[in-house]
C-alpha positions as CSV (number, residue, x, y, z in Angstrom):
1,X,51.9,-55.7,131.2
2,X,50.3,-55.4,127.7
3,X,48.8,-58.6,126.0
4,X,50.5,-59.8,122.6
5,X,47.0,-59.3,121.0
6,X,46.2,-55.4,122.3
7,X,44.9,-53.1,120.0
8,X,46.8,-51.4,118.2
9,X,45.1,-48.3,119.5
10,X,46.9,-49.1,122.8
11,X,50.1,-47.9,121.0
12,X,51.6,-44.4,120.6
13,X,51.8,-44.4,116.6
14,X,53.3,-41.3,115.5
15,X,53.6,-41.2,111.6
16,X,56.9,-40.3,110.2
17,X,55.5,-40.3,106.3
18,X,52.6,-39.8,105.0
19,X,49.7,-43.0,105.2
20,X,49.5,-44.5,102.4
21,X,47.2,-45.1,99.4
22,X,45.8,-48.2,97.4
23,X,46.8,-47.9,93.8
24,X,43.9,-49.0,91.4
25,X,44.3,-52.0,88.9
26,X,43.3,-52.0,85.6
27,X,44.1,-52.7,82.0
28,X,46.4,-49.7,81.8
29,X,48.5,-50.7,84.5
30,X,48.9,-54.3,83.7
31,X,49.9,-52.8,79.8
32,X,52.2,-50.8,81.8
33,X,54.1,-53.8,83.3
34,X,54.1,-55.7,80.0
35,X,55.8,-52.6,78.5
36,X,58.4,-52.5,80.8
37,X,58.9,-56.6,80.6
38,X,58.9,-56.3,76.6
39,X,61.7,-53.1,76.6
40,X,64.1,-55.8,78.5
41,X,67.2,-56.8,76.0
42,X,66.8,-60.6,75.3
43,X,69.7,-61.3,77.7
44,X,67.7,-60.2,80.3
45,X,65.1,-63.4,80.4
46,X,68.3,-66.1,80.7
47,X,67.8,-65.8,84.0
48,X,64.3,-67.2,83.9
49,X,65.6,-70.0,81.1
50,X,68.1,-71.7,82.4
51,X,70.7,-69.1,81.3
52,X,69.6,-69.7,77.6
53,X,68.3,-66.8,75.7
54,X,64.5,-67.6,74.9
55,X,62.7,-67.0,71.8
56,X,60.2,-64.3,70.8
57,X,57.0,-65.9,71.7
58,X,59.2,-67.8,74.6
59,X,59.4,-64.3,76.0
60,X,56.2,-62.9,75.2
61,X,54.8,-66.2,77.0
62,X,56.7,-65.3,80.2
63,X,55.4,-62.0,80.0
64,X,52.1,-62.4,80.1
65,X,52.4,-65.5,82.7
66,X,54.4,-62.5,85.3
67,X,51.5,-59.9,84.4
68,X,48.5,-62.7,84.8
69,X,50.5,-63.6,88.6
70,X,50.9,-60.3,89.2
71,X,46.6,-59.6,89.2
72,X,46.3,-60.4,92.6
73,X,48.9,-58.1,93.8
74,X,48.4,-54.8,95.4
75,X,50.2,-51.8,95.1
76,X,50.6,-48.3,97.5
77,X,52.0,-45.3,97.4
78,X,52.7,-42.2,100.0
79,X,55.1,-39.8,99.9
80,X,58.0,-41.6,100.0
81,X,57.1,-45.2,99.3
82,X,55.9,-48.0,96.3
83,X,55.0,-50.5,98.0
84,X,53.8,-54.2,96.7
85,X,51.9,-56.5,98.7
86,X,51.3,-59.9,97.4
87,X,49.3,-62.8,99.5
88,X,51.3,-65.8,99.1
89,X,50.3,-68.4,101.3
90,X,51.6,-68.7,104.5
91,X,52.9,-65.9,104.1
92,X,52.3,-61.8,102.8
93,X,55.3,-60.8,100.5
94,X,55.6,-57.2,100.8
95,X,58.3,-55.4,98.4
96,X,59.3,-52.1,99.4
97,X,60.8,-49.2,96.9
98,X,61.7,-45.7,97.4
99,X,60.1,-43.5,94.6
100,X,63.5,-41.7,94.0
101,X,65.6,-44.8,93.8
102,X,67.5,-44.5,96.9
103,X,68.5,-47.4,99.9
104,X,65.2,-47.6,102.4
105,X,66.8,-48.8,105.4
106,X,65.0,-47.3,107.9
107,X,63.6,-49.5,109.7
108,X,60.9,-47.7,111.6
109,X,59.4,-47.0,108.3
110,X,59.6,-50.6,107.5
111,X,57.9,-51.3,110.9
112,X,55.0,-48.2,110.1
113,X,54.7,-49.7,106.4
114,X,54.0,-53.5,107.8
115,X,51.8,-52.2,110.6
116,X,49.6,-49.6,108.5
117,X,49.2,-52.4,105.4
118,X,49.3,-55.7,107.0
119,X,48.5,-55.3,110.8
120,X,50.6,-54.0,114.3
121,X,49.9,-57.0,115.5
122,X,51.5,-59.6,112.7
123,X,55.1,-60.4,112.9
124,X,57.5,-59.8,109.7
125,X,61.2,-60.7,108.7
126,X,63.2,-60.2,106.3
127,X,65.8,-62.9,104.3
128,X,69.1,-62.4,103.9
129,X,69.5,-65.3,101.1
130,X,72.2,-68.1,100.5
131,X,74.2,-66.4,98.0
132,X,73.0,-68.8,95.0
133,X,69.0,-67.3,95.6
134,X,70.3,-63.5,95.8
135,X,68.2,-61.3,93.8
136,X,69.8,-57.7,93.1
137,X,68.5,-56.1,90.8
138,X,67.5,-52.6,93.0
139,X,67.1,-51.1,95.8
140,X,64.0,-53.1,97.0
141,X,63.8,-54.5,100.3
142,X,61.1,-57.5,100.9
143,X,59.5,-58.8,104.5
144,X,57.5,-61.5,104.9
145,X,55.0,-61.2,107.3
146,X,52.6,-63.8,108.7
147,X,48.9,-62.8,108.8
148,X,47.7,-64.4,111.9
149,X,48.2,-61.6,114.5
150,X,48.6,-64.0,117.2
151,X,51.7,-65.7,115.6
152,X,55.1,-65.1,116.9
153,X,58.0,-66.2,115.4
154,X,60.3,-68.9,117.5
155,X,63.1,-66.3,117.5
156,X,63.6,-62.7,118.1
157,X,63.1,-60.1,121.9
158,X,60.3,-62.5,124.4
159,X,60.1,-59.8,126.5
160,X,57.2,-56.4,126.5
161,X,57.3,-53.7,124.2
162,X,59.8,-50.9,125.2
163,X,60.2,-48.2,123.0
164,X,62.2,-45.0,123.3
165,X,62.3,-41.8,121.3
166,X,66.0,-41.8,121.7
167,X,68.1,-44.4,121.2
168,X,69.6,-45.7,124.8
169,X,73.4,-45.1,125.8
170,X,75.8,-46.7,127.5
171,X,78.2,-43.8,128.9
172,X,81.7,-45.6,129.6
173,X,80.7,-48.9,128.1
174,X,83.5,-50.6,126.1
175,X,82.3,-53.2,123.0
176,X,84.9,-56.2,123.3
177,X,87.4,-56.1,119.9
């Protein structure tokens, strides 16, 4: 019976993409993000403004507020992955982007990517929102993870860790309609 605060070296880990890398911050990236902010048509700031389209130096404010927030973000790349963590008590906020645009639903890279960056040991979920909080704007997909390693959440398997290479069948088993 394994303890819910083992090492992680107890586990068999066996990388599916590459380990990823801290990206540096500095003045050129955060001139990078204002760029991108400032190439947005005005319509696109309503959101932020009660669905009013801000001014000029309405939206040049916002800007720089999102690029001052974003400082104490970190960013990672591998192979297949951008991947933003942001510490935001209780919780880590970690936003995760394919770099060639495409759905990331795989959720053992999702478990590798929380495990390698936050800890194997710290629990994560992910929101599906009430409708009027959905933000859509791409394929990103965002866990929240708790940092305490000894945390569980009060939901999810109570059991030990069972893991297969292949997923399990059920030869003759019928799903009710």
């Amino acid at each position: 019976m394994t303890s819910p605060l083992e090492p992680a070296a107890h586990y068999s880990f066996r990388p599916s993409m590459d380990s990823f890398v801290k990206l540096p911050r500095d003045a050129h990236s955060a001139m990078a993000q204002r760029n991108v902010l400032m190439a947005q048509p005005a319509s696109y700031f309503s959101q932020f403004f009660n669905g009013r389209i801000p001014s000029l130096p309405e939206q040049l404010a916002w800007i720089e507020q999102k690029v001052l927030q974003s400082i104490s973000w970190d960013f990672y790349r591998n192979d297949t992955y951008f991947v933003m963590v942001e510490r935001a008590d209780p919780f880590i906020h970690i936003c995760i982007r394919r770099h060639d645009g495409d759905e990331c639903k795989n959720w053992k890279h999702h478990q590798q990517i929380k495990s390698e960056l936050i800890g194997p040991e710290c629990e994560a979920v992910e929101l599906f929102p009430a409708e009027s909080r959905l933000i859509d704007t791409t394929n990103e997909y965002h866990l929240w993870v708790n940092p305490n390693p000894g945390y569980r959440f009060p939901f999810g398997f109570s059991w030990n860790r069972f893991v297969t290479d292949k997923p399990l069948t059920l030869e003759g088993a019928h799903h009710a309609a």
